[in-house]
DSSP file (Angstrom, degrees, kcal/mol; ACC not computed):
  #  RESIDUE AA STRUCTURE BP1 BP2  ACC     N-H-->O    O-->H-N    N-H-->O    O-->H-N    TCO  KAPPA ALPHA  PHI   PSI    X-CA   Y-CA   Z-CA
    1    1 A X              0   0    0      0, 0.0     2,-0.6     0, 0.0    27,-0.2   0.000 360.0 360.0 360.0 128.0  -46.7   70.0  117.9
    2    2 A X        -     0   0    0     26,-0.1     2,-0.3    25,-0.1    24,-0.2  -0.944 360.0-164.3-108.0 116.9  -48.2   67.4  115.2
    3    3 A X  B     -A   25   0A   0     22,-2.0    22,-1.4    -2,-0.6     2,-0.2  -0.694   8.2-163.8 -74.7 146.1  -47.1   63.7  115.7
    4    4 A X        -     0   0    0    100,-0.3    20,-0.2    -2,-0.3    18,-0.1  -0.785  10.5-173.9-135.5 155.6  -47.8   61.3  112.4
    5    5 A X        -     0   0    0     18,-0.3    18,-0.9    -2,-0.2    16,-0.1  -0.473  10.6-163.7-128.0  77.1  -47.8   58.0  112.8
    6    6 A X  E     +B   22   0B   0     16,-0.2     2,-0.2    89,-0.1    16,-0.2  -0.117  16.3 162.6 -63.9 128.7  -48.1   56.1  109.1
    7    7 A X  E     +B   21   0B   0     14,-2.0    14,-1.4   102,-0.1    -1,-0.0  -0.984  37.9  71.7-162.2-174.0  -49.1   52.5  108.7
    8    8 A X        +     0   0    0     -2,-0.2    11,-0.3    12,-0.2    14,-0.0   0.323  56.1 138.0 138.4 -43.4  -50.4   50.2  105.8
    9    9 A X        +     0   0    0      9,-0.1   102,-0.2    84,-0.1     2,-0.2   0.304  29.4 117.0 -53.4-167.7  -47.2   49.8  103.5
   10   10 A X  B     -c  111   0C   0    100,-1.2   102,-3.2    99,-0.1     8,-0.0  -0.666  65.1 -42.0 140.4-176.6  -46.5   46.3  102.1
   11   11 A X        +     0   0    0     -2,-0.2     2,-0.3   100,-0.2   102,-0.2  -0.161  54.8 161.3 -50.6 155.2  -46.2   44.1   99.7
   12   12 A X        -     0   0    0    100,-0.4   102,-3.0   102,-0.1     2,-0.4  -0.840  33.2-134.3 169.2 136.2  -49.3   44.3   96.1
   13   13 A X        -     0   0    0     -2,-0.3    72,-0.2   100,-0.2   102,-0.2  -0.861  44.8 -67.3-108.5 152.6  -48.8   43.0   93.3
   14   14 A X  S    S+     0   0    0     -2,-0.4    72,-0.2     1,-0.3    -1,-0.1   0.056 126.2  22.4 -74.5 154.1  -49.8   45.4   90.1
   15   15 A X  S    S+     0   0    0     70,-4.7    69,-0.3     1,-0.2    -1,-0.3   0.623 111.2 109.7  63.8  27.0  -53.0   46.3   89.4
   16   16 A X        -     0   0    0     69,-0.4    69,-1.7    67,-0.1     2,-0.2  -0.341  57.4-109.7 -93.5-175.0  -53.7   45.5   93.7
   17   17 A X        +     0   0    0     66,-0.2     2,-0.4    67,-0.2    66,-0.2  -0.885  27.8 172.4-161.9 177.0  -54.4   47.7   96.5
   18   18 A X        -     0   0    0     -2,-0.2    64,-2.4    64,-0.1     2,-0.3  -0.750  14.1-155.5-118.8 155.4  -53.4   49.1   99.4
   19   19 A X  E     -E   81   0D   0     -2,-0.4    62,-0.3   -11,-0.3     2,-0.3  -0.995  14.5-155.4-114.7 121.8  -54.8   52.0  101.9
   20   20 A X  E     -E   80   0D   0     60,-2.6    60,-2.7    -2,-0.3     2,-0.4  -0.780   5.7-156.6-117.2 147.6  -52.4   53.7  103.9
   21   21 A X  E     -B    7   0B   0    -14,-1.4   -14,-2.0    -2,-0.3     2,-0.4  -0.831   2.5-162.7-143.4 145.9  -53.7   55.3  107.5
   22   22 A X  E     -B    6   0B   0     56,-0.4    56,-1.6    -2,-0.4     2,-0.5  -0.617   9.3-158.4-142.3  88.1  -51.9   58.3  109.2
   23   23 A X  B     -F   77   0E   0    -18,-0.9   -18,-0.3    -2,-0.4    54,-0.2  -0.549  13.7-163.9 -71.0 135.6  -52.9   58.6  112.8
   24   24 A X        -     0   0    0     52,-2.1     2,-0.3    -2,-0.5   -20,-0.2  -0.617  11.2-165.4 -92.0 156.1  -52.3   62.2  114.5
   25   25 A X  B     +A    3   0A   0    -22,-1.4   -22,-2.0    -2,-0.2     3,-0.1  -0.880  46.7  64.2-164.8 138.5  -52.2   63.6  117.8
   26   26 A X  S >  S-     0   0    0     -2,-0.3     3,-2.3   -24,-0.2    -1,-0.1   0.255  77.9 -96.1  87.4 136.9  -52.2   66.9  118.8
   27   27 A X  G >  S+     0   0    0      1,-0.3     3,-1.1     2,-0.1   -25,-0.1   0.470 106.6  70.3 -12.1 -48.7  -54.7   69.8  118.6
   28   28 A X  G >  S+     0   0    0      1,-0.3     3,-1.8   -27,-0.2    -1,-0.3   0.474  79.0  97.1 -76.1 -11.2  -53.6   71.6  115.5
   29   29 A X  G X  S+     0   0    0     -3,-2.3     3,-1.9     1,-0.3    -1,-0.3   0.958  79.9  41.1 -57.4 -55.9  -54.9   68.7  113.3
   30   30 A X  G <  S+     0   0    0     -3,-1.1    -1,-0.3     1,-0.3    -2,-0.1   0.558 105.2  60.8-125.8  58.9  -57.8   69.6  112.3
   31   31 A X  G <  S+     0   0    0     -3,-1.8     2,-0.4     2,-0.1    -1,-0.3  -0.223  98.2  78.6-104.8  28.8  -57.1   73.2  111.5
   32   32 A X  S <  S-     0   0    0     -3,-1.9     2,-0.2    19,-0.1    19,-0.0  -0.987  84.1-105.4-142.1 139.5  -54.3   72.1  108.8
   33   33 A X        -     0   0    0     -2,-0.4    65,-2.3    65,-0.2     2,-0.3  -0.476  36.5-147.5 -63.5 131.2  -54.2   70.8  105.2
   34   34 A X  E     +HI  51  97F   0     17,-0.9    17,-2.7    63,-0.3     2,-0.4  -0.868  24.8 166.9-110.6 123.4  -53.3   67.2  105.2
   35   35 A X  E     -HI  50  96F   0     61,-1.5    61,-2.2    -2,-0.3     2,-0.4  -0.882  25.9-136.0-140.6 155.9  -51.3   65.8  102.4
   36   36 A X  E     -HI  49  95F   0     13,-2.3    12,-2.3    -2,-0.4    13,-1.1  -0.847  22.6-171.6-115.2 170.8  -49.3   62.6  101.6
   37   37 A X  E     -HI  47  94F   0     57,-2.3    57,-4.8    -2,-0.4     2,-0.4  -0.991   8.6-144.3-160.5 141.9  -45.8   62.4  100.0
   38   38 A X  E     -HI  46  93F   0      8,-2.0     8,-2.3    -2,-0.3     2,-0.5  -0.966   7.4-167.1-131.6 157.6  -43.6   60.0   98.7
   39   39 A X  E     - I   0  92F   0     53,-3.6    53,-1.6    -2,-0.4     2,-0.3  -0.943   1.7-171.3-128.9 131.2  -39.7   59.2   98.4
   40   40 A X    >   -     0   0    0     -2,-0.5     3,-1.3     3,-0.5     2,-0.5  -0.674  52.0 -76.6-106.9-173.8  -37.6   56.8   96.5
   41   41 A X  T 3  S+     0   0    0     -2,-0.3     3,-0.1     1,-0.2    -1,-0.0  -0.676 116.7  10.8 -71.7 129.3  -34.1   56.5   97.1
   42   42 A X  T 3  S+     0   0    0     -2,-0.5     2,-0.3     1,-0.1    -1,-0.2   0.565 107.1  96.0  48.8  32.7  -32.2   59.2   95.8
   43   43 A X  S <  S-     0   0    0     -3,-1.3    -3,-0.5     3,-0.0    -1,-0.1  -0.999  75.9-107.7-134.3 143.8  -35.0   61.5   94.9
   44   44 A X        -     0   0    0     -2,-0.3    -4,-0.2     1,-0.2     2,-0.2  -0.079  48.6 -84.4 -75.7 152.1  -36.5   64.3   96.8
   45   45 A X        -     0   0    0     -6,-0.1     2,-0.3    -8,-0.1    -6,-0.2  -0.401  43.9-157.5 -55.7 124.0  -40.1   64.0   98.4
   46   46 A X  E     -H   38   0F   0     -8,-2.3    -8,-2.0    -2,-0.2    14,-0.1  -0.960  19.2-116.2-134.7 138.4  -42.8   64.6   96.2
   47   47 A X  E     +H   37   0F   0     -2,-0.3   -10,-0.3   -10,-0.2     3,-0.1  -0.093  32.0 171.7 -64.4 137.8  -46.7   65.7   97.1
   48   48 A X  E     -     0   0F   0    -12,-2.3    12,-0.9     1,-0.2     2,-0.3   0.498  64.9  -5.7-127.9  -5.3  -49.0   62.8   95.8
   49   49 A X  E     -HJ  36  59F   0    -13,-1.1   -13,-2.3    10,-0.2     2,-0.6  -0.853  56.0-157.1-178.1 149.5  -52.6   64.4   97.6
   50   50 A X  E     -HJ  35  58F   0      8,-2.5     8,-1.1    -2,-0.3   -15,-0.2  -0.949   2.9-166.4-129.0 136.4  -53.7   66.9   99.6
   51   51 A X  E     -HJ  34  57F   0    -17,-2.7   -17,-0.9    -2,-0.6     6,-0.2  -0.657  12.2-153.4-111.8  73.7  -56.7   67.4  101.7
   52   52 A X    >   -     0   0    0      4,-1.1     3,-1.1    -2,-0.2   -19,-0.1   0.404  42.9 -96.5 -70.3 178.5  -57.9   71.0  103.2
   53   53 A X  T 3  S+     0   0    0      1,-0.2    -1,-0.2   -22,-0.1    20,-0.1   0.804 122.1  54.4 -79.9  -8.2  -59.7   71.1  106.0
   54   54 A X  T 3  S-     0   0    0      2,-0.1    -1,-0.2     0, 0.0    -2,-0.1   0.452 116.1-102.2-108.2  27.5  -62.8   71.3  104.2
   55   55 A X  S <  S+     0   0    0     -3,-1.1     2,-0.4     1,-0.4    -2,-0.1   0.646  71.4 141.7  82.9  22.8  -62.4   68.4  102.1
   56   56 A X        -     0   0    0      2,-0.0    -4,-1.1     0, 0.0    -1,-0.4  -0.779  41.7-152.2 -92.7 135.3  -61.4   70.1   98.6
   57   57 A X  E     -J   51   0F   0     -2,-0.4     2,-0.4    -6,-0.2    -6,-0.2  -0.889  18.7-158.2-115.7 145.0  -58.7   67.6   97.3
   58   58 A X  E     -J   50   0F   0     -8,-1.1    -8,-2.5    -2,-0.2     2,-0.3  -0.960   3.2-166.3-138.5 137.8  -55.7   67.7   95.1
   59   59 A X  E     -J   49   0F   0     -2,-0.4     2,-0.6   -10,-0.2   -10,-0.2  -0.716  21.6-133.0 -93.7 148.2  -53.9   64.7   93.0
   60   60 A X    >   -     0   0    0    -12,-0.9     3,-2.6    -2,-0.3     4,-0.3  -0.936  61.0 -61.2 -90.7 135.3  -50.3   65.1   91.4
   61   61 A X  G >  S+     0   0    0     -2,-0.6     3,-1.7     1,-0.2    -2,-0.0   0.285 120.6   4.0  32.2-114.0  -50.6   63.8   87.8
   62   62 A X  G 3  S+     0   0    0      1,-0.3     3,-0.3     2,-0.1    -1,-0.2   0.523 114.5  82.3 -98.9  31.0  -51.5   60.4   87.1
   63   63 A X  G X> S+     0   0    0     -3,-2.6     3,-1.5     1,-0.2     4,-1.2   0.618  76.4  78.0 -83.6  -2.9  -52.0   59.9   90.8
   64   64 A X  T <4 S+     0   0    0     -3,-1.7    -1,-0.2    -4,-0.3    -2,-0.1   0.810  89.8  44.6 -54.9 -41.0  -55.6   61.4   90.4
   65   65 A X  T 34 S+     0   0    0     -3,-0.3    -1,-0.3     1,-0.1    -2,-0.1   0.134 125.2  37.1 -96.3  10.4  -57.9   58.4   88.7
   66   66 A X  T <4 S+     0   0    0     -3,-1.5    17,-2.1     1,-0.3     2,-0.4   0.663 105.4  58.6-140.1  -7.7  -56.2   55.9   91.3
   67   67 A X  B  <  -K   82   0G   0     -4,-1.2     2,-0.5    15,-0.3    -1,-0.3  -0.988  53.3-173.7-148.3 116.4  -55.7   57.2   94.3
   68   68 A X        -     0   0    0     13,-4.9     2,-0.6    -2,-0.4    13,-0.4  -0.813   6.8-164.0-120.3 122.0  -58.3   58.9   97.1
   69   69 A X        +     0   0    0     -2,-0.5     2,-0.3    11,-0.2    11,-0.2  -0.868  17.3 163.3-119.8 152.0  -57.4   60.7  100.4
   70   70 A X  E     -G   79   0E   0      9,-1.2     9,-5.7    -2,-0.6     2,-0.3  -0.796  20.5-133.0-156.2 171.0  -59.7   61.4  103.1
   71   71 A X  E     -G   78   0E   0      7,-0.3     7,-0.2    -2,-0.3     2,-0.2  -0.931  17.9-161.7-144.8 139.1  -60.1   62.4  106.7
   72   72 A X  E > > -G   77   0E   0      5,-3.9     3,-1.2    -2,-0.3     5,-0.8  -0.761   7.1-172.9-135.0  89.7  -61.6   61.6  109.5
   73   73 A X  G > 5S+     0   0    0      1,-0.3     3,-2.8    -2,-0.2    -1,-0.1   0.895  88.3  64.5 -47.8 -48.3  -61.1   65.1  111.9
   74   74 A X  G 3 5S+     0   0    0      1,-0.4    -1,-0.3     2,-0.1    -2,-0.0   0.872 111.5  32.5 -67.3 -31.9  -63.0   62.5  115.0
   75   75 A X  G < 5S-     0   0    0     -3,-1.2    -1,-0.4     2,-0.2   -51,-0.3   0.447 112.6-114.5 -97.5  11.4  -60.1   60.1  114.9
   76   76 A X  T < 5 +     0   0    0     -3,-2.8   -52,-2.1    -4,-0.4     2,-0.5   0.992  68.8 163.1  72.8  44.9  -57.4   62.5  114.2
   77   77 A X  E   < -FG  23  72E   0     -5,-0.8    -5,-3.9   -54,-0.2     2,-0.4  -0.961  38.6-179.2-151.1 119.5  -56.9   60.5  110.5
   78   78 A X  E     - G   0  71E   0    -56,-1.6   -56,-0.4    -2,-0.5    -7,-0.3  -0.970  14.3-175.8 -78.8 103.8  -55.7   60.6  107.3
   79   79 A X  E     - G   0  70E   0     -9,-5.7    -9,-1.2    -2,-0.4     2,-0.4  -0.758  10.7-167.9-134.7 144.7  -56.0   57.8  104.6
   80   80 A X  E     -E   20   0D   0    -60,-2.7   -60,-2.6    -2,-0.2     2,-0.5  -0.983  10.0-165.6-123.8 137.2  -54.7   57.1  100.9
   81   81 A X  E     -E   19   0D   0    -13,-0.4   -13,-4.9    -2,-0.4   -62,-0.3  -0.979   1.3-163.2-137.4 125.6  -56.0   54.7   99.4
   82   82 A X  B     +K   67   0G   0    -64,-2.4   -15,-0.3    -2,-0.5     2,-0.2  -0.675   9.6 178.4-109.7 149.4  -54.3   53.3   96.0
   83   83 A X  S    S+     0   0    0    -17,-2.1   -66,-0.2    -2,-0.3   -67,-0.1  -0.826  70.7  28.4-126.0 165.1  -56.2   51.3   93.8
   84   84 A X  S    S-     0   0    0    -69,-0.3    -1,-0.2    -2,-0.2   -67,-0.2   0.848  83.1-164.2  58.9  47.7  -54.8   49.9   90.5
   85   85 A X        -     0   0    0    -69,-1.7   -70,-4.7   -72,-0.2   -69,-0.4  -0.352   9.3-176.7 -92.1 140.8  -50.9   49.9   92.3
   86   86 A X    >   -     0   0    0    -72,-0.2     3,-5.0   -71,-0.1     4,-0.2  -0.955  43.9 -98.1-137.3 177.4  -48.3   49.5   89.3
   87   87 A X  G >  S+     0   0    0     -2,-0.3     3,-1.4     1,-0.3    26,-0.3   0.717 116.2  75.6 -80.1   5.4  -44.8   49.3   90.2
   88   88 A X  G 3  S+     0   0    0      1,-0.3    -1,-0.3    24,-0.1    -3,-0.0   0.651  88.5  63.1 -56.0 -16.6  -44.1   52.9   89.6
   89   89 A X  G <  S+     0   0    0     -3,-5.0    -1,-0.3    24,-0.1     2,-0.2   0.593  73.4 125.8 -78.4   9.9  -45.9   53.6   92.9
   90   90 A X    <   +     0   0    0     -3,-1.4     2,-0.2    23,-0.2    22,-0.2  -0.447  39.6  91.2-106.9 136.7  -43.4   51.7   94.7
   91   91 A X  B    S-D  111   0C   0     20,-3.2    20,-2.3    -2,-0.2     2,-0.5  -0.787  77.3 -69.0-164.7-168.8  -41.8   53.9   97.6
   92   92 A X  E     -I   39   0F   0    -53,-1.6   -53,-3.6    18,-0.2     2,-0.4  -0.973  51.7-156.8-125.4 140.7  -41.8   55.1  101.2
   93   93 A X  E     -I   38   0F   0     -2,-0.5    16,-0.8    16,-0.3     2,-0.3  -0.823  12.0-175.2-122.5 152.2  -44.7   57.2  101.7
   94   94 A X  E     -I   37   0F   0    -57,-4.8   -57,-2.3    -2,-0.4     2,-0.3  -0.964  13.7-142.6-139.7 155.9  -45.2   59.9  104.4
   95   95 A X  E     +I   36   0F   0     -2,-0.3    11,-0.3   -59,-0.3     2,-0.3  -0.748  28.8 140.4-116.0 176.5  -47.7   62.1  105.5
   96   96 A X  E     -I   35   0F   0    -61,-2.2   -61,-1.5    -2,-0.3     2,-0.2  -0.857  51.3 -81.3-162.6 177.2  -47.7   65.7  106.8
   97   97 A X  E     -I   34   0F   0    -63,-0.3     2,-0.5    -2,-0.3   -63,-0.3  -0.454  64.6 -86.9 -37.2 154.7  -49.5   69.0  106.8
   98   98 A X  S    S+     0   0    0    -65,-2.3   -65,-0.2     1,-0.4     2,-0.2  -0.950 121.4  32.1-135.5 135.6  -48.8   71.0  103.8
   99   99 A X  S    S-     0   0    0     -2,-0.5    -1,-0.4   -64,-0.0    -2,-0.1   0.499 116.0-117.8 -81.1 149.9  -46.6   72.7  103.8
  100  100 A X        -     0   0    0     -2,-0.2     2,-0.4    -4,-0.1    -2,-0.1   0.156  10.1-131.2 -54.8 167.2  -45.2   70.4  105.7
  101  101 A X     >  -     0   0    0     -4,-0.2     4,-0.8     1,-0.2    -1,-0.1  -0.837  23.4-148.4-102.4 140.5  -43.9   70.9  109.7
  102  102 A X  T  4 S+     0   0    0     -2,-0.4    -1,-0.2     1,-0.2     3,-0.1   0.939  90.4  60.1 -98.8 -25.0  -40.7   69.5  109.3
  103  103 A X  T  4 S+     0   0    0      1,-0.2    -1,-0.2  -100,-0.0    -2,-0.0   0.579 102.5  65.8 -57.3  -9.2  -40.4   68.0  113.2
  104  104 A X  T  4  +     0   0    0   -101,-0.1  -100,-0.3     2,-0.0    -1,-0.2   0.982  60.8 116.8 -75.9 -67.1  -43.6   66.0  112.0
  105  105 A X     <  -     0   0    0     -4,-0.8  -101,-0.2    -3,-0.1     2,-0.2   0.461  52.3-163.6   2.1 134.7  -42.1   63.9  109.5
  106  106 A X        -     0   0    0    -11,-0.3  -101,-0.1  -103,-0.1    -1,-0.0  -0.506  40.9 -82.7-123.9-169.6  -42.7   60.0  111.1
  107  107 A X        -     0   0    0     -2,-0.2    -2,-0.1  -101,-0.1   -13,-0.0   0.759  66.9-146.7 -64.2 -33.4  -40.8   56.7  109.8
  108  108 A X        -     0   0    0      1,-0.1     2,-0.7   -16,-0.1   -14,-0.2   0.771  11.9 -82.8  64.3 116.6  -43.2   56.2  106.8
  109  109 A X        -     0   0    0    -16,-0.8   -16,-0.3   -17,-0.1     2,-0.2  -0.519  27.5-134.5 -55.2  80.9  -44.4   53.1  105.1
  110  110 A X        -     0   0    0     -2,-0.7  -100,-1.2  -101,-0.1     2,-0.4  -0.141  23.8-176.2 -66.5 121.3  -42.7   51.1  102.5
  111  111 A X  B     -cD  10  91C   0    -20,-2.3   -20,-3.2  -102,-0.2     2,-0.2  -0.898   1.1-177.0-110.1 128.5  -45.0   50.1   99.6
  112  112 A X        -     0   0    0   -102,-3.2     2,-0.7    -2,-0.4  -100,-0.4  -0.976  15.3-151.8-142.2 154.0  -43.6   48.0   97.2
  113  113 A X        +     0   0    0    -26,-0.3  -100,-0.2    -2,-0.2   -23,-0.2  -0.941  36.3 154.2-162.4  87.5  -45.5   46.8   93.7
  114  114 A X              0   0    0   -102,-3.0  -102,-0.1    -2,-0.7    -2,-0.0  -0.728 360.0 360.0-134.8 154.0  -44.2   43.5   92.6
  115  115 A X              0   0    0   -102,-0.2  -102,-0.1    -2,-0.1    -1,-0.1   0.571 360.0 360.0-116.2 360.0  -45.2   40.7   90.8
């Protein structure tokens, strides 16, 4: 069983940023690819970075030049970190394995990218 626990969200104003922190617990962490995800309101959840367990990364589209995630296997941690926030990032963001475990799924942060 993987337990997520996201926090981070807030308030940024464009061109800000924010780092978003996803503590884990339980074993299986850090034999699985670690990804973050985000949702707006009446759109499905969509991948915004992935992390394997040996530190090979992938960005979706024009999250790539602004946005870094990393891991730290000794705390059991995941991080995004946005730079350059415009108010298209603005969402609830989640982390997971990918593919995700769907009993993992936590509350998720809202980050919202206002001026």
């Amino acid at each position: 069983q993987l337990q997520l626990v996201e926090s981070g969200g807030g308030l940024v104003q464009p061109g800000g940023s924010l780092r978003l922190s996803c503590a884990a617990s339980g074993s299986i962490f850090k034999s699985l690819r670690m990804a973050w995800y985000r949702q707006v309101p009446g759109k499905e959840r969509d991948l915004v970075a992935a992390l394997t367990q040996g530190g090979s990364t992938y960005y979706a589209g024009a999250m790539k030049c602004r946005f870094t995630i990393s891991r730290d296997n000794a705390e059991n941690t995941v991080y995004l970190q946005m730079n350059s926030l415009q108010p298209e990032a603005t969402s609830v963001y989640y982390c997971n394995a990918q593919p995700p475990l769907l009993r993992s799924w936590g509350q998720g942060p809202q980050v919202n990218v206002s001026s």
